[in-house]
KOLNUMI-338921 format. One line per field, with one value per atom (N, C-alpha, C): x negated, y, z; atom name; residue number from 1. Coordinates in pm, 1 decimal. Last residue first. Example, Ala and Ser with C-alpha at 12.3 -4.5 7.8 and 13.67 -1.06 7.14 Angstrom:
# residues 2
x c(-1285.0  -1367.0  -1290.0  -1319.0  -1230.0  -1320.0)
y c(-225.0  -106.0  3.0  -569.0  -450.0  -330.0)
z c(708.0  714.0  787.0  780.0  780.0  780.0)
at c(N  CA  C  N  CA  C)
i c(2  2  2  1  1  1)
This chain:
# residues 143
x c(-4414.3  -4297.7  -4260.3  -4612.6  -4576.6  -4446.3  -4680.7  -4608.2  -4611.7  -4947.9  -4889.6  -4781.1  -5113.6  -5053.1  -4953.6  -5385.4  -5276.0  -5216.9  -5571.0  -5541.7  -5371.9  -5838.4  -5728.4  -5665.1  -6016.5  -5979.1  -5822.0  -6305.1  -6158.6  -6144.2  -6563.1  -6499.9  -6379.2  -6687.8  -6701.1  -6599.0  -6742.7  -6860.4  -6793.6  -6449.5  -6498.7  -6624.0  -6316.6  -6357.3  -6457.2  -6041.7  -6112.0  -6141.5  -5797.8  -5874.7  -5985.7  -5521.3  -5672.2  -5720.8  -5302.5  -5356.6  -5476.4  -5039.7  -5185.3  -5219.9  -4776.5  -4814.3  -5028.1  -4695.0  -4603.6  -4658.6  -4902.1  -4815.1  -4770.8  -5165.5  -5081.3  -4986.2  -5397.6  -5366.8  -5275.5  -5563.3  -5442.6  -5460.1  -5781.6  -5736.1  -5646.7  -6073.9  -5958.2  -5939.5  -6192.2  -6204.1  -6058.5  -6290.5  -6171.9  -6203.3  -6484.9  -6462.0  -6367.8  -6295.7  -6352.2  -6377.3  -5954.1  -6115.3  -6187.1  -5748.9  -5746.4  -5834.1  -5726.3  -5835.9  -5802.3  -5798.5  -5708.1  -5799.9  -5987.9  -5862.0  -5780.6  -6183.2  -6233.3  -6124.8  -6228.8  -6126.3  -6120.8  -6360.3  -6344.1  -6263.3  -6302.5  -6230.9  -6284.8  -6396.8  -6445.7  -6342.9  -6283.8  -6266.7  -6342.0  -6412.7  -6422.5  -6380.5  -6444.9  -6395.8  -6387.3  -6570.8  -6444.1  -6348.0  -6863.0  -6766.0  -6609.7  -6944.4  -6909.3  -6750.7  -6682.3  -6806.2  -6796.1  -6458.1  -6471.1  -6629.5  -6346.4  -6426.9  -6459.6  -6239.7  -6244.5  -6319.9  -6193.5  -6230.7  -6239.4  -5934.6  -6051.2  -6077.1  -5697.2  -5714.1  -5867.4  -5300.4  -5510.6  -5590.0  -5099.7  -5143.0  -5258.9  -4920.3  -4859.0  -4915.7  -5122.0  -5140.6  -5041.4  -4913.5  -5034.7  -4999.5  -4754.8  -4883.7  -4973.7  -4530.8  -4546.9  -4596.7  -4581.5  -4642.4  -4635.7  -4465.7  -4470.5  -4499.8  -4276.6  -4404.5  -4381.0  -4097.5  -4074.1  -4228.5  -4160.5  -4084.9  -4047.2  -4517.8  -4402.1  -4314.6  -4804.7  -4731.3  -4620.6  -5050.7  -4917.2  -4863.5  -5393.2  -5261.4  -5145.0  -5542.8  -5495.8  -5378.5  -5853.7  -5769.8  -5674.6  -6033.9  -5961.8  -5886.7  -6089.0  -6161.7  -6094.7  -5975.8  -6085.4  -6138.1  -5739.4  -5829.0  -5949.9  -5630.3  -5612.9  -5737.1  -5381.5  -5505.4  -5554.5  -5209.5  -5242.7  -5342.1  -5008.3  -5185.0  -5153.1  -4758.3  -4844.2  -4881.0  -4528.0  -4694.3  -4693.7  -4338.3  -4300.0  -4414.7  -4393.7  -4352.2  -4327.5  -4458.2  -4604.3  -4552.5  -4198.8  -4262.5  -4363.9  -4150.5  -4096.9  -4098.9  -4492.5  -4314.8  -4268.9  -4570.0  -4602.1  -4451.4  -4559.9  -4628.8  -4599.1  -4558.6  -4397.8  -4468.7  -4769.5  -4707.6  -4584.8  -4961.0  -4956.7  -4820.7  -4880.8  -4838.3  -4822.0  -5163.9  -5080.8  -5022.3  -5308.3  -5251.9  -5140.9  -5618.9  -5494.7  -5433.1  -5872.6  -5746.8  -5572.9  -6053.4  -6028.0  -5886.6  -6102.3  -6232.6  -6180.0  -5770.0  -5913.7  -6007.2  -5650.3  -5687.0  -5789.2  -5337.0  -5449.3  -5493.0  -5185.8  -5183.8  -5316.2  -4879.8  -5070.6  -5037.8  -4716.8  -4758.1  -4908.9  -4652.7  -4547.1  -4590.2  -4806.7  -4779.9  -4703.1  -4714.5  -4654.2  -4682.0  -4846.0  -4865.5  -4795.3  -4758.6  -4798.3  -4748.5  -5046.5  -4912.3  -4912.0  -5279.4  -5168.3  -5014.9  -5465.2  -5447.3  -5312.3  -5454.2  -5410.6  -5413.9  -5438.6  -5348.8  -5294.4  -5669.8  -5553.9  -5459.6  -5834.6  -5847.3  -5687.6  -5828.9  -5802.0  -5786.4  -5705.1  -5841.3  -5764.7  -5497.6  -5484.0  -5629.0  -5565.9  -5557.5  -5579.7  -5438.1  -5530.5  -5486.4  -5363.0  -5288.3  -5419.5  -5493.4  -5563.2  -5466.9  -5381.1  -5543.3  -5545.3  -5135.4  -5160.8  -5314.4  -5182.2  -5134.4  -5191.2  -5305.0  -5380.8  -5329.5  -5049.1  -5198.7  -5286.7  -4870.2  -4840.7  -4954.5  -5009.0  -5047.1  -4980.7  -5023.3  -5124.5  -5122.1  -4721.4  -4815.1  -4941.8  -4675.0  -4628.2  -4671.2  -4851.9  -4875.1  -4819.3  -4648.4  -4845.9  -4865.2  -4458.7  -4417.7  -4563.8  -4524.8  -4490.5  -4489.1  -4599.4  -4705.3  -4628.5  -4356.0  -4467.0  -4568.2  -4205.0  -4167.5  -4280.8)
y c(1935.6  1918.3  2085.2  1781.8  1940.0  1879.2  1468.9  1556.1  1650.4  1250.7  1324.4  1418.7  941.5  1042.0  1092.9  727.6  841.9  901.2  434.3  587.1  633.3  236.6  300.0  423.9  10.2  117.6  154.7  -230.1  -190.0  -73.8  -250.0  -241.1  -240.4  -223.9  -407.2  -404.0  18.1  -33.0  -209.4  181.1  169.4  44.9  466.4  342.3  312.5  658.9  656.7  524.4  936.1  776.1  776.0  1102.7  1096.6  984.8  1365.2  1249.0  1239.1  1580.0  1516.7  1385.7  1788.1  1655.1  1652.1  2098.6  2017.7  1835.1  2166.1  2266.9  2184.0  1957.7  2048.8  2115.3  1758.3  1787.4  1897.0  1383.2  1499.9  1587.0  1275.2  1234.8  1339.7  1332.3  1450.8  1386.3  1117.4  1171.8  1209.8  1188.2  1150.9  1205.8  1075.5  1133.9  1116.7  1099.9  1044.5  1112.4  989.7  1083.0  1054.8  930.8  984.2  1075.8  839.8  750.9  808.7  1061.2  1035.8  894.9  1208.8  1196.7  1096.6  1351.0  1254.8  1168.4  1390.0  1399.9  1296.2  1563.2  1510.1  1547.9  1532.8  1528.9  1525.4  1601.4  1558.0  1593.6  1595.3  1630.4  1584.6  1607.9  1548.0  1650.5  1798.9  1632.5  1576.5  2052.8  2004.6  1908.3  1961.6  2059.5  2044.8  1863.1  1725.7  1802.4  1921.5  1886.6  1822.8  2150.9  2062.6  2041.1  2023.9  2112.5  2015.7  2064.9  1951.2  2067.5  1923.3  2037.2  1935.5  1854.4  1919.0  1949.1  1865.5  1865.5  1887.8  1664.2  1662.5  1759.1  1695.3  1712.4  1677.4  1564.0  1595.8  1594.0  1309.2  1431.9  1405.9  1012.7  1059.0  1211.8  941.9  928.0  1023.1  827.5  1027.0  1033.9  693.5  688.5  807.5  777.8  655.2  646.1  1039.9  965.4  810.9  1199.0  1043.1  1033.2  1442.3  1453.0  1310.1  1438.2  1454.3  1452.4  1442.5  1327.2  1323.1  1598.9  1594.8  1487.6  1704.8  1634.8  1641.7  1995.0  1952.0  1818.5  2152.3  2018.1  2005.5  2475.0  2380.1  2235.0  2612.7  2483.0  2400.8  2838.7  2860.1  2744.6  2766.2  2816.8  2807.4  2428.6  2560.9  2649.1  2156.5  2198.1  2383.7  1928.5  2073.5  2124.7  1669.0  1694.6  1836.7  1456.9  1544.5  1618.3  1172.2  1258.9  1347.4  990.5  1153.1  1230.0  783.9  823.3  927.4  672.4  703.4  777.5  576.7  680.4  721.6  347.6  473.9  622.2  188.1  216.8  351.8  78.9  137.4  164.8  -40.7  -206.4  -68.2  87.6  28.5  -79.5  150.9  271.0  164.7  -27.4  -69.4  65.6  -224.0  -91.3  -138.3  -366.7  -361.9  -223.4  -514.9  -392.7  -464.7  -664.2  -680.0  -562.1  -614.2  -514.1  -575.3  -774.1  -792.1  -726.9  -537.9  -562.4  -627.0  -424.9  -488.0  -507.1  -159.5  -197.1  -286.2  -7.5  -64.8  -142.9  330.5  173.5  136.6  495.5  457.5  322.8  778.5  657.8  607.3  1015.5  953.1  803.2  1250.3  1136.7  1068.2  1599.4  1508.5  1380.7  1866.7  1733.8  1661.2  2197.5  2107.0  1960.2  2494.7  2443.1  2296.8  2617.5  2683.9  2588.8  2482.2  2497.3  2603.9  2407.5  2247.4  2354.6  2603.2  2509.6  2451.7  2755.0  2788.2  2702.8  2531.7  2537.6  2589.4  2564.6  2428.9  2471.6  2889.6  2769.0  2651.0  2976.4  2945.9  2828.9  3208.7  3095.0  3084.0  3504.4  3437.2  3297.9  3629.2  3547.0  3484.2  3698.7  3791.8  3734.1  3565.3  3529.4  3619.8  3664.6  3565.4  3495.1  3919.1  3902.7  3821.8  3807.3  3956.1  3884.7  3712.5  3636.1  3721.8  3896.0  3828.0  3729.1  4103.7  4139.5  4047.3  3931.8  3930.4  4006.7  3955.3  3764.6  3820.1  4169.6  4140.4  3979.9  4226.4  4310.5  4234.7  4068.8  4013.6  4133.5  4215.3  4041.3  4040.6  4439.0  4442.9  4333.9  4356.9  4386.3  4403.6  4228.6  4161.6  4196.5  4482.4  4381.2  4284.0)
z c(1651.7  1724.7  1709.3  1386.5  1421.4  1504.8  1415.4  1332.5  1422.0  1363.4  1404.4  1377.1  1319.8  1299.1  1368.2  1354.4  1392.2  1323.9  1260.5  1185.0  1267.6  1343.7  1375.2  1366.1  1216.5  1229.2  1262.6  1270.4  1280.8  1270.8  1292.2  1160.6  1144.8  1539.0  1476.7  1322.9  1574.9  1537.3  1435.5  1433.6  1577.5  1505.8  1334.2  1272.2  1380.0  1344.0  1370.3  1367.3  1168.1  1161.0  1254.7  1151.9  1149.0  1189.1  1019.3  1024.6  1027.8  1051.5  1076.4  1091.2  935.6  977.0  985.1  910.5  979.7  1014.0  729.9  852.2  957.3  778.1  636.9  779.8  691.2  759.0  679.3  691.4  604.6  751.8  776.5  670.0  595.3  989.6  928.1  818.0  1221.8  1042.3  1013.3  1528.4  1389.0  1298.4  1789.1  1660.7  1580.3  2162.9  2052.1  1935.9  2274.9  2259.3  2142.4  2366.8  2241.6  2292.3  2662.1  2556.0  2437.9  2884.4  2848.7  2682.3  3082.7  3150.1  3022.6  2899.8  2994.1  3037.5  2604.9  2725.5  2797.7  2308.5  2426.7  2565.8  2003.7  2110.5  2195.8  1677.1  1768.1  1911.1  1327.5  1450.3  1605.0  1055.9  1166.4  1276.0  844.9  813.0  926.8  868.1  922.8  892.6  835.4  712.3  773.2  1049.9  928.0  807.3  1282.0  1245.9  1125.2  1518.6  1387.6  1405.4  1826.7  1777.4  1622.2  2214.9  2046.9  1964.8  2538.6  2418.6  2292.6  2793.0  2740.3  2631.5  3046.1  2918.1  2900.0  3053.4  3062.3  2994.4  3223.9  3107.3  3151.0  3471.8  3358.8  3228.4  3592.0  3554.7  3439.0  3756.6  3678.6  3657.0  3940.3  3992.3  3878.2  3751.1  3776.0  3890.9  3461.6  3561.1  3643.7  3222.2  3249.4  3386.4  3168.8  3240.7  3266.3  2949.6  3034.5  3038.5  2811.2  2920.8  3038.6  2789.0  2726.4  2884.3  2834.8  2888.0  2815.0  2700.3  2798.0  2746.0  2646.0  2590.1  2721.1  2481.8  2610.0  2547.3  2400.3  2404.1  2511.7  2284.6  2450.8  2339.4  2112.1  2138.6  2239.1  2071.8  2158.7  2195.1  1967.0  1906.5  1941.6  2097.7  2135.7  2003.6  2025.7  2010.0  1965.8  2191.1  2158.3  2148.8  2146.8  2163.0  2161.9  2347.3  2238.8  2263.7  2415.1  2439.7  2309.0  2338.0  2342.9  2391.7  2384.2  2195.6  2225.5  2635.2  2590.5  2445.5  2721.9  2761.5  2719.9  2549.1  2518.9  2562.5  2502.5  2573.1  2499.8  2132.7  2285.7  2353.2  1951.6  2094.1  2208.9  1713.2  1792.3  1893.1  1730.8  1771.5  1832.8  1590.1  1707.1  1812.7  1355.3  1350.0  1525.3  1142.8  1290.4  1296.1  870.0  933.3  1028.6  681.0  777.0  860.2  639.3  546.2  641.5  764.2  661.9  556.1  966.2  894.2  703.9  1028.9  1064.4  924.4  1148.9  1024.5  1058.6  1335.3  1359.5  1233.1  1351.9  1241.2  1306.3  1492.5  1512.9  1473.9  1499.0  1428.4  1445.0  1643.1  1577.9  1473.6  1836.9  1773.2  1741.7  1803.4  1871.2  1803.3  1836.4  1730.7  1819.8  1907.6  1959.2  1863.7  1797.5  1770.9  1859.7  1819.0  1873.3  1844.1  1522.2  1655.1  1710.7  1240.8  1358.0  1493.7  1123.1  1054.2  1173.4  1202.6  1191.8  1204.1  1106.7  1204.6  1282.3  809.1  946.4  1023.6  761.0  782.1  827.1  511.6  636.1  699.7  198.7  264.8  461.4  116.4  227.3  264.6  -165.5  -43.7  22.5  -399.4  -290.0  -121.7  -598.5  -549.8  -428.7  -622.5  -573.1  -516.8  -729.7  -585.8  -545.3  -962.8  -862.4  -749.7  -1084.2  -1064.5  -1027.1  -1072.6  -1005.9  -1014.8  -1276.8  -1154.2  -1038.2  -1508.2  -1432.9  -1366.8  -1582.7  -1524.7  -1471.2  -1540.7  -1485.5  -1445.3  -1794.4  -1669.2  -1575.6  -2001.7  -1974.9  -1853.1  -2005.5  -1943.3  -1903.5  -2085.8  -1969.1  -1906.2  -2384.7  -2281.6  -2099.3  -2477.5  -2444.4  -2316.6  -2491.0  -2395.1  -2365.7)
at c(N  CA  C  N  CA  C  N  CA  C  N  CA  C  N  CA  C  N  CA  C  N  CA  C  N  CA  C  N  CA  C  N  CA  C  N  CA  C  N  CA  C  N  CA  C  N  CA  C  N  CA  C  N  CA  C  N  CA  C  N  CA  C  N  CA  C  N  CA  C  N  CA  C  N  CA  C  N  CA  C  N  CA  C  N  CA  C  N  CA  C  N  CA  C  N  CA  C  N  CA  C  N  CA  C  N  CA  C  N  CA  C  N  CA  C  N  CA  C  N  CA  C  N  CA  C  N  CA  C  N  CA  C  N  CA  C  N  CA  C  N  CA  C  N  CA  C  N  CA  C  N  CA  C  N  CA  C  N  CA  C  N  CA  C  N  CA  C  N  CA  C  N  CA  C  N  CA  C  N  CA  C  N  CA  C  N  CA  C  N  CA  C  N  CA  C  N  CA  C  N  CA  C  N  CA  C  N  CA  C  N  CA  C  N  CA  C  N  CA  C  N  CA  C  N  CA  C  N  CA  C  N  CA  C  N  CA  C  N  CA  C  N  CA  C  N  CA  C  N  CA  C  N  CA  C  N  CA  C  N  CA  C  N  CA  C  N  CA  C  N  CA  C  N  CA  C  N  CA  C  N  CA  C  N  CA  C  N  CA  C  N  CA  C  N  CA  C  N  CA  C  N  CA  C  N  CA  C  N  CA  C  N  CA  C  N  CA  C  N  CA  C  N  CA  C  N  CA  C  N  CA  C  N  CA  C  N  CA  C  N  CA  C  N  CA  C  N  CA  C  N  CA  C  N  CA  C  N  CA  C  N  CA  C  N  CA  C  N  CA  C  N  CA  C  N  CA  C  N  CA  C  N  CA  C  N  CA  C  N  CA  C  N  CA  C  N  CA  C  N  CA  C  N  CA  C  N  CA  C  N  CA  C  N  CA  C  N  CA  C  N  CA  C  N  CA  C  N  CA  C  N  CA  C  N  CA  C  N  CA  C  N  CA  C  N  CA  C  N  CA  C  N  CA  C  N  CA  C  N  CA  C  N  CA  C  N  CA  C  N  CA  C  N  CA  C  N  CA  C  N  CA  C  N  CA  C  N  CA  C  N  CA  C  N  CA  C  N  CA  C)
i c(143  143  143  142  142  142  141  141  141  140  140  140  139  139  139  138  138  138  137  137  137  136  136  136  135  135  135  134  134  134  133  133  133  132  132  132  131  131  131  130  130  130  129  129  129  128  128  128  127  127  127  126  126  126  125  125  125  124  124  124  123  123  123  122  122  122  121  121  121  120  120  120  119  119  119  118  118  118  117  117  117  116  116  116  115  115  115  114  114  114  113  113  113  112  112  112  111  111  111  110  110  110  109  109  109  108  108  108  107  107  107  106  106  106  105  105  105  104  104  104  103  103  103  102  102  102  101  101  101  100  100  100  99  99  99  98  98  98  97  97  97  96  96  96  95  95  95  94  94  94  93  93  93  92  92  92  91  91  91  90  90  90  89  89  89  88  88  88  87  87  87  86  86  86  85  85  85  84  84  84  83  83  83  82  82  82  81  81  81  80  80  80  79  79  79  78  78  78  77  77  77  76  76  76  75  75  75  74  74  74  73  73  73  72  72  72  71  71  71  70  70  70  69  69  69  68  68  68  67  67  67  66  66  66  65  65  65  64  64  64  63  63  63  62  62  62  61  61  61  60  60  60  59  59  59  58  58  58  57  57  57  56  56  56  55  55  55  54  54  54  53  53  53  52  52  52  51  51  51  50  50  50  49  49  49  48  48  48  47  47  47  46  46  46  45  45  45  44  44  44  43  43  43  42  42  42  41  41  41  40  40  40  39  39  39  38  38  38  37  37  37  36  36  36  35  35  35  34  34  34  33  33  33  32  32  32  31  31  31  30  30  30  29  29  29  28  28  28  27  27  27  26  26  26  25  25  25  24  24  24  23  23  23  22  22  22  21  21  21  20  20  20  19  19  19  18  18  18  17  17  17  16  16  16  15  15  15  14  14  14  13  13  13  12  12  12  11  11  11  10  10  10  9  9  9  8  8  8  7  7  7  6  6  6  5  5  5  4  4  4  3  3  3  2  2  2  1  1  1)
């Protein structure tokens, strides 16, 4: 009985090494992030939860981020403005060992570099630290 229990722990530690981890990349693209929280941080550790300053048309936007690098954001189903583009979109791309996300989008102000805080199936988070030492950290959940 021993030896079958010890075959059976190490060919379920075989399997398990040979499960393919999912890249980042994998992780964050083809799916759509719907923001759900933006903290503003000043210089002296003071926090703003600027998500509840926004309307209720701006809590249903979210990001999609394509394999092939594309970016696109959307409006969600309440436009604030339905003068404006349903979606926008342009490109993103890791840097900085994929600690950083880079955005650009001309059409929309979630541009910019982010430092990749979490990222996992279902949530994202990411910071970005602007010259005078404020920061402002997102997050997102898998919709």
């Amino acid at each position: 009985m021993k030896i079958s229990g010890l075959w059976a722990l190490g060919a379920l530690s075989w399997l398990s090494a040979c499960t393919k981890q999912e890249s980042k990349s994998q992780v964050l693209s083809g799916k759509d992030w719907l923001l759900t929280d933006v903290t503003a941080t000043t210089p002296a550790a003071a926090t703003a939860d600027i998500y509840a300053q926004f309307s209720r048309c701006d809590q249903d936007d979210f990001v999609r981020f394509d394999a092939v690098g594309a970016y696109h954001y959307d409006e969600g189903r309440s436009r604030c403005d339905a003068s404006t583009p349903q979606t926008s979109t342009g490109s993103w791309r890791f840097s900085a060992n994929e600690n950083i996300i880079s955005i650009v989008n001309p059409n929309s102000s979630f541009s910019g570099d982010f430092r990749l805080e979490e990222l996992s199936a279902t949530s994202l988070r990411l910071s970005q630290t602007y010259s005078s030492g404020h920061r402002m950290t997102f997050r997102l959940t898998r919709r």
